[in-house]
N, C-alpha and C positions, 0 to 999 in steps of 0.2 A: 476290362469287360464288365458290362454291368448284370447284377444277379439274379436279374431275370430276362432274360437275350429275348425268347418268347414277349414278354412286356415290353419290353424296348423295339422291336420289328412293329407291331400295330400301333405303338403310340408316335413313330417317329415320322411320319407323316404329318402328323398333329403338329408338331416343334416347327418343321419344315413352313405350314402354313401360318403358324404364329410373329413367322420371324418374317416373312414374306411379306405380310399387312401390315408388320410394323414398320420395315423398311418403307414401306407406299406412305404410311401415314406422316412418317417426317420428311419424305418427301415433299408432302403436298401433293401426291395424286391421288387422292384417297381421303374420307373424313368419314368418319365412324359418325355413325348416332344411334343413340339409344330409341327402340321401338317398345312400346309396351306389348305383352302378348296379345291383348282382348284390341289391339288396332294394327297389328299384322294382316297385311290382305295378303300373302301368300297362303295364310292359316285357311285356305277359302274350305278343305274339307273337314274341318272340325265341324258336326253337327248343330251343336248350340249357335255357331256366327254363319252357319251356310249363306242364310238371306242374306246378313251383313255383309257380309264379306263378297257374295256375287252382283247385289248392287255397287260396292265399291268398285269390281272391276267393270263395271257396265253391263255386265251379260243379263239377259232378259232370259223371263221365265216364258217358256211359248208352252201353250195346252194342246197338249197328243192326247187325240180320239179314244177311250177306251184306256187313258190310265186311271190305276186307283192310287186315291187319295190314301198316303199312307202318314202315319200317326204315331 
């Protein structure tokens, strides 16, 4: 048993999915690559890349009546 049973129950999900993408990646169904942070477009709600990042996924900015311009 290992000596922290608590530590080992929340991390062993972690091992489970470690071993899961390795198996896919010698497979061949699966290829990893490296993403920088600042060109991740799922990062779309990080403040500083908002604009970036929702031009990358297309979505357009549309102007509603009576919003304020916030800063």
């Amino acid at each position: 048993m290992t000596e922290n049973p608590v530590f080992h129950d929340k991390s062993k999900h972690i091992e489970i999915r470690y071993h899961f993408i390795q198996d896919m990646v010698m497979k061949g169904a699966v290829k990893l690559e490296y993403v920088a942070t600042d060109k991740q477009v799922a990062n779309v709600l990080a403040k500083t890349k908002f604009k970036y990042f929702r031009e990358k996924l297309g979505v357009i900015e549309k102007d509603v009546p009576g919003k304020r311009e916030q800063h």
